[in-house]
C-alpha positions in Angstrom: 51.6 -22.2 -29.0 55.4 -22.3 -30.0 56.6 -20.5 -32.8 58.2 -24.4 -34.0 54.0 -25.4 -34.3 52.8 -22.4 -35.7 55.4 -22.2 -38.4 54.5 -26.1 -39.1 50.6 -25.2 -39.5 51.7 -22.7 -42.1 54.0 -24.8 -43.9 51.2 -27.4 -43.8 48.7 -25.2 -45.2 50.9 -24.1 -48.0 52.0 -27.5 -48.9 47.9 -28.3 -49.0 46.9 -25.8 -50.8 49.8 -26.5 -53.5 48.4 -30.3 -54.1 44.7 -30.4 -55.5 44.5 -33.9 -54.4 45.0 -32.7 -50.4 41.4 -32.4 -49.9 41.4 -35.8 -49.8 43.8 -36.2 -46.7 44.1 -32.2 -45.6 42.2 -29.7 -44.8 43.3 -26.9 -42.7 40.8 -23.8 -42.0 41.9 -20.3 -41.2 42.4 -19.4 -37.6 39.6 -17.6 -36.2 41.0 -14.2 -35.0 38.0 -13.2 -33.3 37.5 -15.1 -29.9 39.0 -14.8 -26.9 40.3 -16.4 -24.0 37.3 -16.4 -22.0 35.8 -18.3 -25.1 38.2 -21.2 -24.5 39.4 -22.9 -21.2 42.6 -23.7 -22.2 45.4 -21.1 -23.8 47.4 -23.7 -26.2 44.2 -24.9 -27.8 43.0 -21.2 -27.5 46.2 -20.3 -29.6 45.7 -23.5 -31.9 42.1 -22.4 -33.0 43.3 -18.5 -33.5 46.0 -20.4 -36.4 43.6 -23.6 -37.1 40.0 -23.0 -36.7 39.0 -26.4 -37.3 40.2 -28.9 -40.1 40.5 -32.6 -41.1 44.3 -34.1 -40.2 44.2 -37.8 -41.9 42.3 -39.3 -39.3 42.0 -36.8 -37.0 39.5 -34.1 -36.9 39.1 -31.3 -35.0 35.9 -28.9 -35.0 35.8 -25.1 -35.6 34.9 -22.9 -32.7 31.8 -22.5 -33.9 30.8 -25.9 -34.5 32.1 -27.3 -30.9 28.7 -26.6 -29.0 27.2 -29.4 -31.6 29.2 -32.1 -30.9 29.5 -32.0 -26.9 26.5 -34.7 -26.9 28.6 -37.5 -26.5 30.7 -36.5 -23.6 27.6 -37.2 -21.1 29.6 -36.0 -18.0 32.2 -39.0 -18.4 34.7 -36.3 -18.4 35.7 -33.4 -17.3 36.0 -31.3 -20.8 35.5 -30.5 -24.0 34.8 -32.5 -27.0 37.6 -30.5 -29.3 37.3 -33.0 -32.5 37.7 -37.1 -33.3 40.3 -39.6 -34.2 38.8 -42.2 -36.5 35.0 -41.1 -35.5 36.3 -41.4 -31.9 35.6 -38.3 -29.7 38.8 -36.5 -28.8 38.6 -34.6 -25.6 40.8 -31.5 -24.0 40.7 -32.4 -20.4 39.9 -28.8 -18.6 41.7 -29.8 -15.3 45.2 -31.4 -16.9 45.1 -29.6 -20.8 45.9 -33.2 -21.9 44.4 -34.4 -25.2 42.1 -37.7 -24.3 41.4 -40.0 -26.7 37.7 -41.9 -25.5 37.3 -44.8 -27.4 35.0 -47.7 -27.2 37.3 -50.1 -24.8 38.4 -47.3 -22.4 39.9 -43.2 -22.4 43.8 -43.1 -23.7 45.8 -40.2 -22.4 47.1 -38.2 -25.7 49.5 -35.8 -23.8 49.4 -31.8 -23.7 47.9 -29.9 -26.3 50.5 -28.9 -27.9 52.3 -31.7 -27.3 49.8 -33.3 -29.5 49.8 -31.8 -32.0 53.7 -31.5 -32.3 54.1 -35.8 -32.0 50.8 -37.1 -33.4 49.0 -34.9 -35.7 52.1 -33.7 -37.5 54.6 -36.6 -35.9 55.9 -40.0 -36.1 53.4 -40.6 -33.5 50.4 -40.2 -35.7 51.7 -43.7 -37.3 50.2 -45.4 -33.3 47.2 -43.9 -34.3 46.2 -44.8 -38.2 45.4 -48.4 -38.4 47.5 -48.4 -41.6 50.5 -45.6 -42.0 52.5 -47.3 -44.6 49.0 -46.3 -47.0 48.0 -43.6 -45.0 47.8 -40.2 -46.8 48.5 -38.1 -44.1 51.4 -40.4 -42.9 52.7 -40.4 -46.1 52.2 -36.2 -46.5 54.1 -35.6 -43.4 57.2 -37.8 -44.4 57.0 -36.1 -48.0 57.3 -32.4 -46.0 60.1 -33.9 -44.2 57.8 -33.5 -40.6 58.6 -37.4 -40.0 
């Protein structure tokens, strides 16, 4: 993970935890300093969850370490990976052979791009506006243009 991302996770977290309303839209967990990266196929996400360890992103959740073994039951060998959280109860899926984000929904799989490249363009990016059926109302959308992110 890029210094660029990991300084915009803490500037996201402080921003959060300065509006009581965030819960609402945000919610960012501590990293989870403890595993390592035999734990975890992939080193970006790997880095993510030691600065994120799970949290809710407007639309877009991702699991805690610890909580990922519970929600692998709807990947049923479709793909190649890990279950790493969901977009808009959607599974969202860290390909282990390419590190790309996937997005499996109900009419067909959406390549999201690398990990971190996800994270930099959708979950705190103008691109998260593709994903929410309604930025102009969205809280998250509007969040990241009030923080100047968009």
């Amino acid at each position: 993970m890029n210094e660029q991302l990991i300084r915009m996770i803490e500037q996201v977290k402080n921003e959060l935890a300065r509006n009581p309303n965030a819960i609402l839209f945000g919610d960012v967990h501590d990293g989870n300093k403890k595993i390592t990266p035999t734990d975890v196929c992939n080193h970006a996400y790997f880095e993510f969850l030691k600065q994120v360890d799970g949290g809710r992103f407007g639309i877009i959740d991702f699991w805690s370490f610890n909580d990922l073994p519970n929600h692998q039951f709807r990947m049923n060998g479709q793909i190649n990976g890990t279950e790493i959280g969901q977009l808009l109860y959607e599974p969202l899926i860290l390909e282990n052979l390419s590190g790309h984000v996937l997005y499996s929904r109900h009419d067909g799989v959406q390549d999201l791009g690398s990990f971190n490249d996800f994270l930099s363009t959708f979950v705190f990016g103008v691109r998260y506006a593709e994903l929410a059926p309604e930025p102009h109302v969205d809280e998250w959308f509007q969040f990241l243009k009030r923080i100047a992110f968009i």
